[in-house]
N, CA, C and O of each residue as an XYZ file, in Angstrom:
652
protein
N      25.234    -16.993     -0.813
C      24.406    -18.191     -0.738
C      23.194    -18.033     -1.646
O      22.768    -16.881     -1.736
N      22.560    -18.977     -2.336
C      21.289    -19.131     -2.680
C      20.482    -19.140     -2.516
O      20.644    -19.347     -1.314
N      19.449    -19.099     -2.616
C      17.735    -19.365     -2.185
C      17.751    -21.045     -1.239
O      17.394    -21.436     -0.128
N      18.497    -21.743     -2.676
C      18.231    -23.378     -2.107
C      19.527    -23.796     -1.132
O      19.814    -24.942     -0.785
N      20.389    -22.288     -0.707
C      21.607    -23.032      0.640
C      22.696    -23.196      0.056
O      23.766    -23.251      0.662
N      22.558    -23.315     -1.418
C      24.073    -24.049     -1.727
C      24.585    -22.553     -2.481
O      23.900    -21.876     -3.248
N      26.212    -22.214     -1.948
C      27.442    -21.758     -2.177
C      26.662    -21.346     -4.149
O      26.025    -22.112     -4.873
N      27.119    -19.802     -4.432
C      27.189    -19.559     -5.431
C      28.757    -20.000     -6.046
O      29.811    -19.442     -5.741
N      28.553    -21.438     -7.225
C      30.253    -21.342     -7.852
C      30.536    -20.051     -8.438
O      29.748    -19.197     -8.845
N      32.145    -20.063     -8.400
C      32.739    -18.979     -9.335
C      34.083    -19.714     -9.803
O      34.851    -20.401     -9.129
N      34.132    -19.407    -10.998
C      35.370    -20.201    -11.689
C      36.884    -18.727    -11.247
O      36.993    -17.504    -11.335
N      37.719    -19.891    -10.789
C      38.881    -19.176     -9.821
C      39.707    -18.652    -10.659
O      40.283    -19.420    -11.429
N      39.922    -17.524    -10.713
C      41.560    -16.861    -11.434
C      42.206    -17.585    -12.144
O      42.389    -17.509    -13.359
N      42.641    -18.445    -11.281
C      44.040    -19.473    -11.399
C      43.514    -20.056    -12.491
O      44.501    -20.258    -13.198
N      42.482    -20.485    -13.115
C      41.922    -20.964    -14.139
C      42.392    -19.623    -15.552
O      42.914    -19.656    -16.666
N      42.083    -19.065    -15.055
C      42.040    -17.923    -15.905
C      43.746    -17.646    -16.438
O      44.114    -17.450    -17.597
N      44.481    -17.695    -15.375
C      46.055    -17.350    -15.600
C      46.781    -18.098    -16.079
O      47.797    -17.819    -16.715
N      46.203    -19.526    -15.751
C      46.693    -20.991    -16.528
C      46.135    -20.596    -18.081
O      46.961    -20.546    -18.992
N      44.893    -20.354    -18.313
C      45.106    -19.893    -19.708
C      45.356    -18.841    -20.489
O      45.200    -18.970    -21.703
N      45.614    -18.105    -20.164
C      46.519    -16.502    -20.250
C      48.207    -17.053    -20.492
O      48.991    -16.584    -21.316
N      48.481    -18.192    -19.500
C      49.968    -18.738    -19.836
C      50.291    -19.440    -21.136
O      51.190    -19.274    -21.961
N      48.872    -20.607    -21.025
C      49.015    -21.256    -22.284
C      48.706    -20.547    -23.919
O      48.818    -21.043    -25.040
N      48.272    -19.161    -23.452
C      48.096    -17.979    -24.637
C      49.462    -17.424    -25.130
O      49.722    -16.993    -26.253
N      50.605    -17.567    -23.617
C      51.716    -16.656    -23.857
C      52.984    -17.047    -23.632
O      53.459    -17.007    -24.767
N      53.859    -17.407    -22.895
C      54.778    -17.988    -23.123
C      54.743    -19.715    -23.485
O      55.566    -20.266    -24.217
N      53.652    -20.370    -22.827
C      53.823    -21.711    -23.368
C      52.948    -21.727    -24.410
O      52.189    -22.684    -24.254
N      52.691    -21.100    -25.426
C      51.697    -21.471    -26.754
C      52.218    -22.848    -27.109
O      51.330    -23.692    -27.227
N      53.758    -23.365    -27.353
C      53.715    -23.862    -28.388
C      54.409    -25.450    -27.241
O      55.025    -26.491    -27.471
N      54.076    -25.054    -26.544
C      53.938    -26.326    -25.152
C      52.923    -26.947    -25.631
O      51.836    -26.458    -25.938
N      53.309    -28.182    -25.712
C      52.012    -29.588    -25.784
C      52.565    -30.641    -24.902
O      53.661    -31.184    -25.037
N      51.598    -30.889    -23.897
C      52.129    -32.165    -23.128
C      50.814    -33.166    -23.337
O      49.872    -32.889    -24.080
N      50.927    -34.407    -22.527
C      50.180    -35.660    -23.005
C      48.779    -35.092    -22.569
O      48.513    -34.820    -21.399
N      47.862    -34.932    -23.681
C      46.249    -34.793    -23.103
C      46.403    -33.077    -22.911
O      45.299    -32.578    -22.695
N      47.357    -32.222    -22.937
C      47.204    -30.663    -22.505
C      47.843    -29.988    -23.500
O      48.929    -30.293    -23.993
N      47.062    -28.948    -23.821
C      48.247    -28.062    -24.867
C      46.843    -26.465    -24.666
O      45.860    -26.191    -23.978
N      47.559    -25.940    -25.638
C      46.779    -24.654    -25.522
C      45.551    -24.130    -25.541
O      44.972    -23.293    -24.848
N      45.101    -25.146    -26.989
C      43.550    -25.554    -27.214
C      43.103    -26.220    -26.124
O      42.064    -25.828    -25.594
N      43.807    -27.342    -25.597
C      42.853    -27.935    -24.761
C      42.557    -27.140    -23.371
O      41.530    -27.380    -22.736
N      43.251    -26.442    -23.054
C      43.038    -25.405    -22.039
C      42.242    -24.412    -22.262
O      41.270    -24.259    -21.522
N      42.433    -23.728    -23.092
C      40.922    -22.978    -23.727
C      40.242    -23.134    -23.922
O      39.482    -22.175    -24.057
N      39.702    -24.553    -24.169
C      38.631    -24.942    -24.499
C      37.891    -25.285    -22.966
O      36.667    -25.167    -22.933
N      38.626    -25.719    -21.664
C      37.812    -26.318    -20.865
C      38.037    -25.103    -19.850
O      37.896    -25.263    -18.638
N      38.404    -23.852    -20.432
C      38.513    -23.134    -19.658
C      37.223    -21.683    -20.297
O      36.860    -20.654    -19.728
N      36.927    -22.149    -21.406
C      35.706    -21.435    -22.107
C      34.500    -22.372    -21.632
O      33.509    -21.842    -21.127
N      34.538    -23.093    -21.713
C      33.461    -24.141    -20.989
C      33.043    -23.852    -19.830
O      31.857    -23.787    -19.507
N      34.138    -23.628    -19.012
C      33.487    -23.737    -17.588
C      32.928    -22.238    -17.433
O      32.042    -22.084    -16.592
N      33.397    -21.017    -18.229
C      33.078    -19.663    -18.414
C      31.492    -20.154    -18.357
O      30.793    -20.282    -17.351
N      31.062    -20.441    -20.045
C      29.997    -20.624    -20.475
C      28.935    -21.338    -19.489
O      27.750    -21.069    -19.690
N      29.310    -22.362    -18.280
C      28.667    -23.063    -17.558
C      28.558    -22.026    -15.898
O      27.883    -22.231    -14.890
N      29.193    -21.313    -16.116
C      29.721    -20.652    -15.217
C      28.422    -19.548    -15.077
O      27.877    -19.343    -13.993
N      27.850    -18.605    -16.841
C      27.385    -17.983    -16.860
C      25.737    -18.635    -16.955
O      24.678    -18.010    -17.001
N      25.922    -19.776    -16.961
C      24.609    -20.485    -17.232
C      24.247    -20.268    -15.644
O      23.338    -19.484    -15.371
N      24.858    -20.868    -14.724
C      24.480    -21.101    -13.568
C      23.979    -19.801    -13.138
O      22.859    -19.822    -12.626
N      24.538    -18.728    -13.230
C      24.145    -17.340    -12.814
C      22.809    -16.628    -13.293
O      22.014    -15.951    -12.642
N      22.809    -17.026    -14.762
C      21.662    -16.811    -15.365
C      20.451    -17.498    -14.964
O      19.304    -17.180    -15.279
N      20.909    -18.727    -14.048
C      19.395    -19.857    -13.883
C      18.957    -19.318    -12.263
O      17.810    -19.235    -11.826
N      20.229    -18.991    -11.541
C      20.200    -18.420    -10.377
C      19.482    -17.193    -10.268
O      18.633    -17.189     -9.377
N      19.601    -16.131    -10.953
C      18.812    -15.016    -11.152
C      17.508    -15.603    -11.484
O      16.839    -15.519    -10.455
N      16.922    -16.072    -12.270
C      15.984    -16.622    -12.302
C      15.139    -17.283    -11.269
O      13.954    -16.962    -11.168
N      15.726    -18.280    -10.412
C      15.538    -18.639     -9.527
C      15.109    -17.519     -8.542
O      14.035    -17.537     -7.940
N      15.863    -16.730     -8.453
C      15.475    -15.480     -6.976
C      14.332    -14.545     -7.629
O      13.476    -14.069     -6.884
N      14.309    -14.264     -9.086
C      13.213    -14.016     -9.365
C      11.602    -14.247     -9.381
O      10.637    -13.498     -9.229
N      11.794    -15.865     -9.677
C      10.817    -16.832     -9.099
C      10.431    -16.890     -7.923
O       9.287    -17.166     -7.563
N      11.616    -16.565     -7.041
C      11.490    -16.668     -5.463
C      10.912    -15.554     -4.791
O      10.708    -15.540     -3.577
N      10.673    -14.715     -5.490
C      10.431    -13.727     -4.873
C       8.710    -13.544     -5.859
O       7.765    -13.643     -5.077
N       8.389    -13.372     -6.952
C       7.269    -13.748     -7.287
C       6.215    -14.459     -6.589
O       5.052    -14.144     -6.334
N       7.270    -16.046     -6.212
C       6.266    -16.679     -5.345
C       5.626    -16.339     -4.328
O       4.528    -16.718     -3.922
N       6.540    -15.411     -3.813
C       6.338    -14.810     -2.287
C       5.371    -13.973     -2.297
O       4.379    -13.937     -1.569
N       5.720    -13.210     -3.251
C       4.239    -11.947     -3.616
C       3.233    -12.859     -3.671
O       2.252    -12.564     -2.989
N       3.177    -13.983     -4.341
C       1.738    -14.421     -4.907
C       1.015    -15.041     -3.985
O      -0.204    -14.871     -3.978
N       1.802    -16.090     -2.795
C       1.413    -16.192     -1.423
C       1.257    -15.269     -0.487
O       0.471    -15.811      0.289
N       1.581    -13.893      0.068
C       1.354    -13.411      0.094
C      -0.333    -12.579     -0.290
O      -1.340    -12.562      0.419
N      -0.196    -12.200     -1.131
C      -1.747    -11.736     -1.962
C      -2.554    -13.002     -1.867
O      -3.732    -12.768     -1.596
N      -2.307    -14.076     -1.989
C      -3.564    -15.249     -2.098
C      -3.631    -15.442     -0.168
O      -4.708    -15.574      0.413
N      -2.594    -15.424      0.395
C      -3.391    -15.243      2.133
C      -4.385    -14.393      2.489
O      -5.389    -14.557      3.181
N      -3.886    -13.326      1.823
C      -4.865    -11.723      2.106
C      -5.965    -11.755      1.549
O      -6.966    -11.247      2.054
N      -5.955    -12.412      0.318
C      -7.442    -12.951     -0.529
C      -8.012    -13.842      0.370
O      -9.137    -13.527      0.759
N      -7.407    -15.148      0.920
C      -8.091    -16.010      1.731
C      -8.692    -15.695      2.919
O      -9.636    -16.322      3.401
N      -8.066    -14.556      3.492
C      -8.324    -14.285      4.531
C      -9.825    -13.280      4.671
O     -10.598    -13.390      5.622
N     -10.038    -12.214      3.402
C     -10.874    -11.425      3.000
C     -12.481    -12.618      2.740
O     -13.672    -12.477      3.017
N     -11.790    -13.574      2.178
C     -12.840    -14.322      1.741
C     -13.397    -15.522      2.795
O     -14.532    -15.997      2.747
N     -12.654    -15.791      3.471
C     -12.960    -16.336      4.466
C     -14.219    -15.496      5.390
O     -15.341    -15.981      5.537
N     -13.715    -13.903      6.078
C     -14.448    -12.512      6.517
C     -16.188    -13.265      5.983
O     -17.132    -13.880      6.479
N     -15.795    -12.759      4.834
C     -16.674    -12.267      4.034
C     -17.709    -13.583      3.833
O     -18.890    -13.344      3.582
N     -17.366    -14.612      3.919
C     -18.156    -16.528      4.026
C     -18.769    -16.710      4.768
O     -19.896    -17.174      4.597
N     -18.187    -16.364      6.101
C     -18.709    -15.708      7.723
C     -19.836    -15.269      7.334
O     -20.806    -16.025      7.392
N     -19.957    -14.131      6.915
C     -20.741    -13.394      6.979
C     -21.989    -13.580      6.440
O     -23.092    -13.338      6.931
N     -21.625    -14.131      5.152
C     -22.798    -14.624      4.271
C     -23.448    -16.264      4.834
O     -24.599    -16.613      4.569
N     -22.633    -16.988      5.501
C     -23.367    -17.703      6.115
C     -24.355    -17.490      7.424
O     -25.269    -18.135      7.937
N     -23.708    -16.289      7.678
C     -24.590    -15.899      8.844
C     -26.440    -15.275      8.777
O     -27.477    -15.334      9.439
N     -25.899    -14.691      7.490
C     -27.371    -14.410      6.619
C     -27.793    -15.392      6.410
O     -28.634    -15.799      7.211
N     -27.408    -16.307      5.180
C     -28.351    -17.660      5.064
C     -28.570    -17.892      6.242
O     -29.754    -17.726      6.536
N     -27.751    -18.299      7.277
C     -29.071    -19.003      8.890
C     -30.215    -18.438      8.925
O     -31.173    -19.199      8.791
N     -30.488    -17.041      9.101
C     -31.441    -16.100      9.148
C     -32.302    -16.277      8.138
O     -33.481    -16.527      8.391
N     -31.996    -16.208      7.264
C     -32.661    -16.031      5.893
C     -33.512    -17.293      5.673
O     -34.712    -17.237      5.402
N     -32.707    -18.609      5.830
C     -33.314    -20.051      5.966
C     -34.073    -20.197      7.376
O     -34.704    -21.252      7.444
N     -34.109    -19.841      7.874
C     -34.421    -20.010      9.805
C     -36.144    -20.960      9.290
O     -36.663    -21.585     10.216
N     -36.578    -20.984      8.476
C     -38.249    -21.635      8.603
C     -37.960    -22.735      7.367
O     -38.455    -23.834      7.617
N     -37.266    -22.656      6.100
C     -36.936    -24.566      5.780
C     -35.754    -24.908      5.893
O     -34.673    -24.409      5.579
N     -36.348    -26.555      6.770
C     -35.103    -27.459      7.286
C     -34.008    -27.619      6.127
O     -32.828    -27.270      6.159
N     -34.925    -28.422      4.798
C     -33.745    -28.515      4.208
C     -32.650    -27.044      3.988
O     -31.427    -27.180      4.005
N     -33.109    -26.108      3.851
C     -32.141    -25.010      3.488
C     -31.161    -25.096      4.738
O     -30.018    -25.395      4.390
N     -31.288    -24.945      5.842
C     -30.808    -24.945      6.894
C     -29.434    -26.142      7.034
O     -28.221    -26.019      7.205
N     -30.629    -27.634      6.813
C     -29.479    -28.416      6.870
C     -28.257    -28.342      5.726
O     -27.096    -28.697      5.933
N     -28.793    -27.789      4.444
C     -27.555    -27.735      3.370
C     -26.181    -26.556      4.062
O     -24.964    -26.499      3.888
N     -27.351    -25.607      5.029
C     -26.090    -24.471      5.534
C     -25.291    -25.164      6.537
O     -24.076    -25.090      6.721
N     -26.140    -25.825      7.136
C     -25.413    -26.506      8.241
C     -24.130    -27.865      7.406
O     -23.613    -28.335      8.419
N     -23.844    -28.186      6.876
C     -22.960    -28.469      6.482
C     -22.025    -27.910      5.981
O     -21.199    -28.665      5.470
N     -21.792    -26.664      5.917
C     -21.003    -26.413      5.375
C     -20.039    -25.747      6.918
O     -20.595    -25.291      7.917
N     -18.316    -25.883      6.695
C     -17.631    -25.875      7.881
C     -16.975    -25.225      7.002
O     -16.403    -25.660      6.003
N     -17.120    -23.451      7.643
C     -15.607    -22.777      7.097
C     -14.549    -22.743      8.320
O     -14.769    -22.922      9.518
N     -13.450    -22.486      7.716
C     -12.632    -22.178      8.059
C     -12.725    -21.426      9.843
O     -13.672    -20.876     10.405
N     -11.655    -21.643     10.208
C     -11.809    -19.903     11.493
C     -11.778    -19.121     10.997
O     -11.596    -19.014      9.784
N     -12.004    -18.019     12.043
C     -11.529    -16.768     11.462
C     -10.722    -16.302     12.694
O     -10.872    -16.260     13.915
N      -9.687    -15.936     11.670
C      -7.661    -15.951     12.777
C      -7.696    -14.474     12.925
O      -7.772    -13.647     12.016
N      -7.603    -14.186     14.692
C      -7.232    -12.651     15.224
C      -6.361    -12.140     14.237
O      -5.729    -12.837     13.443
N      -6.344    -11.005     14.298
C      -4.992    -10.247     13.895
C      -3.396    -11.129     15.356
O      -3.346    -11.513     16.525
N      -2.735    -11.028     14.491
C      -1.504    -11.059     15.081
C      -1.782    -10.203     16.589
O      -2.172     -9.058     16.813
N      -1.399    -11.294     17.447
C      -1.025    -10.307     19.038
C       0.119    -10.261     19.546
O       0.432    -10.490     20.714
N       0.966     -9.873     18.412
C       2.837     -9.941     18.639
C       2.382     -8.011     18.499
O       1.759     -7.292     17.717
N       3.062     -7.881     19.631
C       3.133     -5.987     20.010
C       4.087     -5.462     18.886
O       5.233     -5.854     18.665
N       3.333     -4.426     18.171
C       4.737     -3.945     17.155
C       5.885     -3.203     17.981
O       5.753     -2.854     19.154
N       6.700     -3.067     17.428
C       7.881     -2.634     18.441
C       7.595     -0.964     19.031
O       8.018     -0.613     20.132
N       6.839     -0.054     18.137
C       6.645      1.078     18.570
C       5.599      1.230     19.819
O       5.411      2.300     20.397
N       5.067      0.226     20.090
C       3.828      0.187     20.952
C       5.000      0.295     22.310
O       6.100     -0.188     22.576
N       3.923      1.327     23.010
C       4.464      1.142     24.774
C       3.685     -0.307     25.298
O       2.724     -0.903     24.809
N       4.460     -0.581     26.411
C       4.167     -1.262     27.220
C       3.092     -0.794     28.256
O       2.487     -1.658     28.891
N       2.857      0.382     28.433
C       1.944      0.595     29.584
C       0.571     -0.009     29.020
O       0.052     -0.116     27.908
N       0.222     -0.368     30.405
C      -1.425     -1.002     30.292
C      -2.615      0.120     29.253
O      -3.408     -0.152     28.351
N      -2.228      1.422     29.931
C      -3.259      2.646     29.254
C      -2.688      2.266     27.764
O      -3.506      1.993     26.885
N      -1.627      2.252     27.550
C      -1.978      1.948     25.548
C      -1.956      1.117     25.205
O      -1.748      1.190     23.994
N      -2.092     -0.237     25.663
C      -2.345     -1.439     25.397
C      -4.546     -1.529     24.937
O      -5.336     -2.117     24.198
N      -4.502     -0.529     25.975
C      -6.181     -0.848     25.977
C      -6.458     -1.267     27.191
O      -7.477     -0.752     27.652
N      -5.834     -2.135     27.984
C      -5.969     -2.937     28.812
C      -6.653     -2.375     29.988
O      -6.478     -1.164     29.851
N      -7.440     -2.590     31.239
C      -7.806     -1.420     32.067
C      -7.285     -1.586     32.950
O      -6.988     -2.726     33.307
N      -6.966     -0.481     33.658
C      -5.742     -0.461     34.997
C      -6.267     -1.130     36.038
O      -7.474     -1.273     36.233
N      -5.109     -1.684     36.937
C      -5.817     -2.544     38.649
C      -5.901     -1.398     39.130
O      -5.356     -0.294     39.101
N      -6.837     -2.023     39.640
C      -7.358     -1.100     40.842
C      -7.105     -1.439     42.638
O      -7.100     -2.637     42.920
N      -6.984     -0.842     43.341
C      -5.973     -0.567     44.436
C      -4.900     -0.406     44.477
O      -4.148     -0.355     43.504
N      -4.531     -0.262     45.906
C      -3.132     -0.026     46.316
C      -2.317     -0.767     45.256
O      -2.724     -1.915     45.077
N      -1.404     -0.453     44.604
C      -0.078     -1.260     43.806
C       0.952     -2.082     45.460
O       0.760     -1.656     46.598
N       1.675     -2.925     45.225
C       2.222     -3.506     46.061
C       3.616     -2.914     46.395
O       4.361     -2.351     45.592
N       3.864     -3.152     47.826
C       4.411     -3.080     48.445
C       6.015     -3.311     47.796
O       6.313     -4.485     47.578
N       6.947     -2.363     47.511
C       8.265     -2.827     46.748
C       8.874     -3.633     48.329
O       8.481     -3.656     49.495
N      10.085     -4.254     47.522
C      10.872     -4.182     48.767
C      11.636     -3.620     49.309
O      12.659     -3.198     48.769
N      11.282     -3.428     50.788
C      11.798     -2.431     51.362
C      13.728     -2.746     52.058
O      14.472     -3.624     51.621
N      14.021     -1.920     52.980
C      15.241     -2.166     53.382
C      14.818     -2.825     54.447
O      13.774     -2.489     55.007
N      15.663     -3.987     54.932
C      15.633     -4.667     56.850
C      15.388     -3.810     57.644
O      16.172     -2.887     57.866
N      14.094     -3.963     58.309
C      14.068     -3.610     59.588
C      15.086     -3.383     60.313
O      15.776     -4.397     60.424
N      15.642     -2.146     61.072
C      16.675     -1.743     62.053
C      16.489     -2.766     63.007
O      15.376     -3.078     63.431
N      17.562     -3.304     63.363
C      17.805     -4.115     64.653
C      17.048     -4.017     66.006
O      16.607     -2.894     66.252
N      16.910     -4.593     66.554
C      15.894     -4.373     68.070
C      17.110     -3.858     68.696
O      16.706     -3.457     69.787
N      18.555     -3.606     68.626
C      19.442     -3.385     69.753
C      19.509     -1.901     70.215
O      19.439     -1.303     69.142
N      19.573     -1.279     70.864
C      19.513      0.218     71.953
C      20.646      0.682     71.157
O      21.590     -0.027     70.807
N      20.501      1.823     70.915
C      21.010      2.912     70.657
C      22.693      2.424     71.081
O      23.065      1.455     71.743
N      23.496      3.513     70.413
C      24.984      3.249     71.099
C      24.991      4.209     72.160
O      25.573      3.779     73.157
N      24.428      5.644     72.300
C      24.845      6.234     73.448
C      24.061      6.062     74.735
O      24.227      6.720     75.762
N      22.763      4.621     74.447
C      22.324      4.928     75.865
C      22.959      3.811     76.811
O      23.014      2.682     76.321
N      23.358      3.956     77.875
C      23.595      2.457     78.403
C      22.914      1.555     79.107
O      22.520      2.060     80.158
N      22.515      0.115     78.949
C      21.814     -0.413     79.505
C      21.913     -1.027     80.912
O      21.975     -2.238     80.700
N      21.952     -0.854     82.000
C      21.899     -1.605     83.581
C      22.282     -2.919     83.497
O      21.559     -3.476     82.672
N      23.167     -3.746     84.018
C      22.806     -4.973     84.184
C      22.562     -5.220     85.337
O      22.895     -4.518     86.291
N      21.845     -6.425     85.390
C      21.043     -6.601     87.033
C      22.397     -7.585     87.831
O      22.289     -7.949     89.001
């Protein structure tokens, strides 16, 4: 498959053996609209279109994968620079804190959030609370479940009176 979903063509054998035939025992076969040339010829064609497509396809996954790097690196840039906008706006407040206008020019300006790290657990991480960070409950842990209570009925060897 491709990048864009669609089926890589490949020109089929049978193309190939049909003109290998018309090379060898039928050379000198001509029927209406078909003969040897004309089979070679649309059978070099589709070669040539054949190798085009492959050549534009490579290209394509090359591109595709470029792109990826370059999004990639421009998130990690955005994301650094975003950090880093934070920060420097946080100075200007300070820095401006006694004129309004400076203040109000900071105050317009609306960055971005700033996005946690991912809180998808990598797969090597335990689950226990202690390596999570998390801090342990405190008390008793609960009660599992237990087996049924034994029956209220008397023993088998004692016997009971009836009145």
């Amino acid at each position: 498959m491709s990048p864009l979903g669609k089926p890589v063509p490949a020109l089929e054998p049978a193309f190939l053996e049909l003109r290998e035939l018309f090379h060898g025992p039928l050379r000198a076969a001509a029927f209406p609209g078909v003969d040897a040339s004309t089979v070679a010829s649309l059978v070099g064609e589709a070669e040539r279109l054949e190798a085009s497509v492959n050549a534009a396809r490579a290209q394509l996954e090359l591109a595709a994968a470029e792109l990826a790097a370059a999004e990639t690196a421009f998130a990690q840039h955005r994301a650094t620079l975003t950090r880093s906008a934070h920060t420097a706006l946080a100075y200007a407040r300070v820095f401006a804190k006694d004129d309004r206008e400076l203040c109000a020019a900071i105050d317009r300006i609306v960055l971005p959030k700033l996005r946690l790290p991912s809180s998808n657990p990598s797969p090597n991480a335990s689950s226990a609370p202690a390596a999570s960070g998390a801090p342990r409950k405190r008390g008793r842990p609960p009660k599992s479940v237990s087996a049924p209570a034994p029956s209220q009925s008397p023993p088998e060897d004692v016997v009971v009176a009836a009145e």
